[in-house]
C-alpha positions in Angstrom: -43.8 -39.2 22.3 -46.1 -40.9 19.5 -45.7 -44.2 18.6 -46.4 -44.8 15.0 -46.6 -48.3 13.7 -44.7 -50.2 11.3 -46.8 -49.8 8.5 -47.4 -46.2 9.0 -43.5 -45.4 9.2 -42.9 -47.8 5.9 -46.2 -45.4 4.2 -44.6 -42.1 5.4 -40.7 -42.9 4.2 -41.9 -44.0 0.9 -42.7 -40.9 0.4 -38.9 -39.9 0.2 -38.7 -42.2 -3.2 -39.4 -42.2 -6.8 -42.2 -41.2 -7.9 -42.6 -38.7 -5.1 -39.0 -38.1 -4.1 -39.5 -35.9 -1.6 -37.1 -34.5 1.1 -37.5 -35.0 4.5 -38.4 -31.3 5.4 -41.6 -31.8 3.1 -42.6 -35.0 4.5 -42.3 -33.8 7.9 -44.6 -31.1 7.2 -46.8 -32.5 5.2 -47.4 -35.5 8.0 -46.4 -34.0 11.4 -44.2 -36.0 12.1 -40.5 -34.4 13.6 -38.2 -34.0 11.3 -35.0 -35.7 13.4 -37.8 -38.7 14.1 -37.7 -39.2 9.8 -34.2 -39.0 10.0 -34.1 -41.9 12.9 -36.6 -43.8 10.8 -34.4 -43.5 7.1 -30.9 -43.7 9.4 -32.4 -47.6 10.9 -33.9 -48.9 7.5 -31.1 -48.1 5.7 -29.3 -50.0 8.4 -31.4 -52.9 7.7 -30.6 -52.8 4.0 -33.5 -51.0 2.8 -33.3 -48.9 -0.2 -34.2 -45.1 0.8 -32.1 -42.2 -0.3 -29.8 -40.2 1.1 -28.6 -35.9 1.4 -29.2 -36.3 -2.7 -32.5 -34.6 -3.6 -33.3 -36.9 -7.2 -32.7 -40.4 -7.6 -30.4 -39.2 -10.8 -28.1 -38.4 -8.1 -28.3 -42.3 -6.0 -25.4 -44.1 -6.0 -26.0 -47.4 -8.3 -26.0 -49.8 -5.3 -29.4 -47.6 -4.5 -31.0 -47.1 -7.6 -30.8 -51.1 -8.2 -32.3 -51.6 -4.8 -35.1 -49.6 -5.4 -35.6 -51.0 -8.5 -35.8 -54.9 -7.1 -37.9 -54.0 -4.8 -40.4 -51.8 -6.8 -40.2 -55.3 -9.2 -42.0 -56.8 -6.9 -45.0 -54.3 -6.7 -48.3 -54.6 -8.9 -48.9 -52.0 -11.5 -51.6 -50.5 -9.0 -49.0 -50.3 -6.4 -46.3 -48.8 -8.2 -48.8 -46.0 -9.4 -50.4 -45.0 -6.6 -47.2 -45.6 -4.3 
């Protein structure tokens, strides 16, 4: 079994919010990575408070508690981070 750092999982589940917003399926794919092993990742930072979305596919569809997560934390990002993100 891989070992991915922290970094790399925190790059690869960012992925699953705005701009990008995509599902867990694509990211899977798209990196390699198991798609049960995303779900474990997104099932222990949500745990831990972090903001990452849910079975919803568009952040339109977030619950409020979510979508003001995400935007604190995006808050605190540079203009250069929050494009290229």
């Amino acid at each position: 079994m891989p070992h991915y750092s922290d970094e790399r999982k925190e790059a690869v589940l960012k992925k699953l919010l705005p701009p990008l917003n995509m599902t867990i399926p694509q990211v899977a794919k798209q990196e390699g990575i198991a798609e049960q092993t995303l779900y474990n990742w997104r099932k222990k930072i949500r745990s831990e408070g972090k903001p990452v979305p849910g079975k919803t596919k568009t952040s339109e569809q977030w619950s409020s508690e979510t979508k003001l997560s995400v935007v604190i934390e995006v808050a605190a990002l540079s203009e250069a981070e929050r494009i290229w993100s």
